[in-house]
N, C-alpha and C positions, 0 to 999 in steps of 0.2 A: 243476943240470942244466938245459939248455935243453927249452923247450918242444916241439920240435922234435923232440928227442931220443924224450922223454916220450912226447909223440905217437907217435912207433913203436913203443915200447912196448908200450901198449896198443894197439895196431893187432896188433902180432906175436903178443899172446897173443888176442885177439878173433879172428884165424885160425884157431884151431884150436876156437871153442867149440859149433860145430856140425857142422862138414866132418865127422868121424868119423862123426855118425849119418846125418846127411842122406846119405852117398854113399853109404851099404849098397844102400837100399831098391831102385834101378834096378839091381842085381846080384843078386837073391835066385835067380833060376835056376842063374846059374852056380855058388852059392854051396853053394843044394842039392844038384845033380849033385858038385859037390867035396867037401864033409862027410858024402852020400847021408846028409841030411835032408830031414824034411817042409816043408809050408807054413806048420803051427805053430810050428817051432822057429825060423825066420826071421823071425816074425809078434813073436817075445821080442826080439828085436835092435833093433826100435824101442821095445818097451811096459817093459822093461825099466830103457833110461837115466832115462826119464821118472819109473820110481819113485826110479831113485837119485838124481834133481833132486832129488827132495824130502827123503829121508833126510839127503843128504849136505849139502843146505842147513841142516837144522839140526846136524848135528856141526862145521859150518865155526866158528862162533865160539868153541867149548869150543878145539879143535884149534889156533887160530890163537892165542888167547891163553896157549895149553899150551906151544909149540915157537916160537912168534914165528913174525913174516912170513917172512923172508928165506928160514930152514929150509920153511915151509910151500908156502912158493911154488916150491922147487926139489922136493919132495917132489911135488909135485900134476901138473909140468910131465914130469916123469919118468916118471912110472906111466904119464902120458899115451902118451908115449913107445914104454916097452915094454908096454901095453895095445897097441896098434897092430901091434907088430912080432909079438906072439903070438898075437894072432886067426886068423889066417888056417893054423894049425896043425893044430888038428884041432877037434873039436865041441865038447868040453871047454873047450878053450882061446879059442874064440871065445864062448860062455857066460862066459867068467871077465874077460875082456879087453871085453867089451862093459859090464860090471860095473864093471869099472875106468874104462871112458869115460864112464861116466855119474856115477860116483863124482865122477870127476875134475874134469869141467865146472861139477857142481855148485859143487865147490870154486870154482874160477876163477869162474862166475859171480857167487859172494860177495865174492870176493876183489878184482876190480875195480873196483868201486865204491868200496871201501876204500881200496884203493891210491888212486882220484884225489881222494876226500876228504881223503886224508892228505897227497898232495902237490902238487896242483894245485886246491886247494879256490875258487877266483877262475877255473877253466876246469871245472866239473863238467859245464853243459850242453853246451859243444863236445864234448867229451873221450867224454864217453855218448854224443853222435849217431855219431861217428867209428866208436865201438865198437857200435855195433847196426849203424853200413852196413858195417865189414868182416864181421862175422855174416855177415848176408844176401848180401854180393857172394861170402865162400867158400860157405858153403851153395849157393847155384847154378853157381859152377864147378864143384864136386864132383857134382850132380847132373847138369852137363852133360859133364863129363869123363868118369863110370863107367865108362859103354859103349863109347865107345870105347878109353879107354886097357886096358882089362879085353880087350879084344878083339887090342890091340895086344901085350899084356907079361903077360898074366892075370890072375885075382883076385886071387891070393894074393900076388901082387908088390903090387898096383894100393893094396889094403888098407893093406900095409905100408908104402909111401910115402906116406902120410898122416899118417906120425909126420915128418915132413920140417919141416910148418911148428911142431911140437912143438920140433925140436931148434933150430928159428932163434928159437923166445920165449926158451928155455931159454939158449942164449947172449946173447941180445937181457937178460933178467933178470939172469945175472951180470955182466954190464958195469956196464947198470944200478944193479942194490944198491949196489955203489962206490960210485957219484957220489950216490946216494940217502944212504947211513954217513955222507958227506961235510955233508951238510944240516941231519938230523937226529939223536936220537939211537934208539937201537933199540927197536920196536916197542912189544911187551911192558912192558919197564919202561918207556919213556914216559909208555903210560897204564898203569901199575896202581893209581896211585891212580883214576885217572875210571872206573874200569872195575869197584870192588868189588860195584854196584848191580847191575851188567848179568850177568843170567843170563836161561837161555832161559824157564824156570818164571817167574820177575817178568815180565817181558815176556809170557808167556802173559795172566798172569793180573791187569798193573795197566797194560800199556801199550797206552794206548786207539787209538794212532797208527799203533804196529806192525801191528794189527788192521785198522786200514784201509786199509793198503798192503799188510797180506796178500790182503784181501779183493778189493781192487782191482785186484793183482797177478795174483791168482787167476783173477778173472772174464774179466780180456781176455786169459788166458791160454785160458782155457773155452772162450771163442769163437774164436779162432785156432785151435786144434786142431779142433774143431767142423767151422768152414769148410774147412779143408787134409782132414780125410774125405769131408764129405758134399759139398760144391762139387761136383765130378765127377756123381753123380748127382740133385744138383740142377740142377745146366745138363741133363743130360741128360733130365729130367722135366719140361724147358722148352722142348724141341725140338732141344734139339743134338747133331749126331752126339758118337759116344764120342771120337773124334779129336780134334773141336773142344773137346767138354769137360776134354779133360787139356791141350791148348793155353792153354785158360782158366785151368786150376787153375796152367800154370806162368807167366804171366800175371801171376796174383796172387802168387806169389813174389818175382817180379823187379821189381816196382812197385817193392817196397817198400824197396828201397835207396836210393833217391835218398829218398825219404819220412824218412827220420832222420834229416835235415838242416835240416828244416825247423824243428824243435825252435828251430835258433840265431836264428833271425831273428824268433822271435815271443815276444816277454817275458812277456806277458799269459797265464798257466796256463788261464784259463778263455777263452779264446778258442781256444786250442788244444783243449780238451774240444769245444767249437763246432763247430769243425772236424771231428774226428774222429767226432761224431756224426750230422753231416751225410752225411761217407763213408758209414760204416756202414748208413743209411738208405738212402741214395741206392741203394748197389750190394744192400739186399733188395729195392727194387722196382722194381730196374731189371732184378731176375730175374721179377718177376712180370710185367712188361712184355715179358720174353721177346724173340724173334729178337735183332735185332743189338745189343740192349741189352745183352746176357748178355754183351758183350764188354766194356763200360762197365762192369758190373756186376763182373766179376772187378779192374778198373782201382781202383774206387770200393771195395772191401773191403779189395782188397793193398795200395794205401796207408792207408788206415784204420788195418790191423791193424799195420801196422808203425811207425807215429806212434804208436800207442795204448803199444805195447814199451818206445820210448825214450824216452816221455814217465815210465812209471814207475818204469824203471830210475832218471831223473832226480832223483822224488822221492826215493827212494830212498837214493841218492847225496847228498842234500841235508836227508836228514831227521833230522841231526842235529849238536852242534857237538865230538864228538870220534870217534873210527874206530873207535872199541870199540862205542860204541853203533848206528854205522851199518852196522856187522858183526852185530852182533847183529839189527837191524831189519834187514836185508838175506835174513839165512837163516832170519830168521822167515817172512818175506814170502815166501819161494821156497820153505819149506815146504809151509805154509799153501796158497800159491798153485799149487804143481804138484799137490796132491791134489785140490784143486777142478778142474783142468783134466782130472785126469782119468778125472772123469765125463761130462765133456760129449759124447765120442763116440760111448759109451755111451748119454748119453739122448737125444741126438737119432737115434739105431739104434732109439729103443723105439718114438720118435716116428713114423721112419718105417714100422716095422714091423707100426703097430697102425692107423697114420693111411691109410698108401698116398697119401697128401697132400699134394705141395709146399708150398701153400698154408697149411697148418699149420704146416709144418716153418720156412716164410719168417715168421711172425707168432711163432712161439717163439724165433728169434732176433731177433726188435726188441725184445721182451719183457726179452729178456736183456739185449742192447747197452745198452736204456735202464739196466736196473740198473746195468750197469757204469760210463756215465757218470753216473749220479747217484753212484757211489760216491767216482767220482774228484774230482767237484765238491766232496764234502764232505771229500776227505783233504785239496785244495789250503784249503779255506777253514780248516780246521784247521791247516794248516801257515804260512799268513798271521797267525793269532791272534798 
């Protein structure tokens, strides 16, 4: 298969691994008034996938060496699918379909990495930047399209076309696996012998590496969710109107596209921690420096935060030499790592709550940032050993 090919690929299925949640949130009115639900039951449509990140990160490696790739990846692109076409039905069905999209991602989440380990192991870092900036480029068209297209053709339609870029992965993967059959041989029994060691209990309990790309995964997980809450009313507790503050917060969204690209051009891992650490400093106290800095400041975190993603997808992707193991350290890491993240909205709510402080709230995220890349520093120097 050409690389070219491959590359859309993974582009076709990176379309859909966020679009489904990210484009809810600017819809929750209409969405109320149409299911005549609350605030709180809207409020489950994001906090919801996030738990099944985690869940479904760790059933991905049992599942995928149970059914094989091929079955797994048509199974997971599907559900996607008709998860999408059945949400917008009634309350029930957008509770069970939101379940399924979060299930779902998770899968694909693990499942990518994999796939380019397994078939394009000599392009992991391109192939991961490619796939964090389609994330982010559909995450912000869906967040720029809701309102209107919702206004134009209504939710219930608007929702359900969302399963659109599901069915062009889904035929984009059957082509695919052909020319994939054609290369290799099938998944499963390839590695069953490299794979008898790899369970998710051994990995809890002897793999010291998994742990540190959970950890690490975790933490810049922590802080991105962190910032995408409280950002808004911290620019705002720094002088800026609420207008300007959600300009800010989408801001830092849309940095961070071009920012996963930068991955290819810098070899050096720990010069990219450099980097990213810089960001992250830079845009805490260019809030505390307040007026037009808060604009810099959202620039200097949205690309941080999203170099920090693709840099550990990368490890990730590379942190091993057969796909069994990097499946396995994939949905450890994305276990691990989405329950650490989320806490962080949470404690920095406590923070706020008890502080009334910007000023505290800006010094408990350097606190953290620092952890975070000290964590990263020690996974690459371990993965150099």
């Amino acid at each position: 298969m050409s690389k070219k090919f491959f590359t859309g690929l993974i582009v076709a299925i990176a379309a859909n691994l966020r679009l489904a949640i990210t484009a809810v949130p600017p819809i929750f009115t209409e969405i109320q008034h149409g299911l005549h639900v609350t605030a709180t039951f809207t409020s489950l449509l994001v906090t919801i996938p996030l738990l099944c990140f985690a869940f479904g990160a760790m059933l991905t490696p049992k599942i995928l060496s149970t059914i094989g790739l091929n079955r797994f990846m048509i199974l997971a692109i599907t559900m996607l699918i008709i998860a999408n076409i059945i949400r917008p039905l009634g309350s029930s069905t957008m509770l069970m379909g939101t379940i399924l999209v979060g299930l779902t991602i998770a899968f694909l989440n693990v499942l990518v990495p994999t796939i380019i380990a397994t078939y394009q192991p000599k392009a992991v870092t391109t192939l991961t930047s490619y796939f964090s900036l389609t994330m982010g480029a559909f995450s912000a068209l869906g967040i720029a399209l809701a309102v209107p297209l919702t206004r134009l053709i209504g939710w219930r339609l608007f929702v359900q076309l969302i399963a659109i870029p599901a069915i062009i992965a889904l035929g984009y993967w059957l082509v695919a696996h052909r020319k994939l059959a054609n290369e290799s041989s099938d998944y499963t029994q390839s590695n069953h012998d490299k794979s008898k060691n790899v369970s998710f209990l051994y990995t809890f309990c002897h793999d010291r590496y998994a742990w540190l790309l959970a950890l690490f995964m975790g933490m810049q997980s922590f802080v991105f969710y962190s910032l995408s809450t409280w950002l808004p009313t911290m620019y705002h507790e720094s002088g800026a109107s609420m207008i300007n503050a959600g300009l800010m917060l989408s801001l830092f969204q849309l940095i961070g596209i071009p920012a996963a690209l930068l991955v290819n051009f810098i070899l050096n891992k720990k010069i990219i921690l450099i980097i990213i650490l810089t960001g992250y400093l830079g845009g805490i106290v260019s809030i505390m420096v307040g007026n037009g800095a808060l604009w810099l400041s959202a620039l200097l975190l949205g690309f941080a935060s999203a170099l920090i993603f693709t840099f550990a997808m990368t490890l990730i992707a590379t942190s091993g030499n057969n796909p069994q193991l990097i499946a396995m350290r994939s949905g450890f890491a994305q276990f691990i790592g989405y329950l650490i993240a989320a806490i962080g909205p949470m404690m920095f709510g406590q923070i706020a709550s008890h502080t009334h402080n910007v000023l505290v709230m800006n010094l408990a995220f350097i606190a953290v940032m620092l952890i975070t890349i000290s964590l990263g520093f020690v996974a690459v120097t371990h993965q150099t050993e």
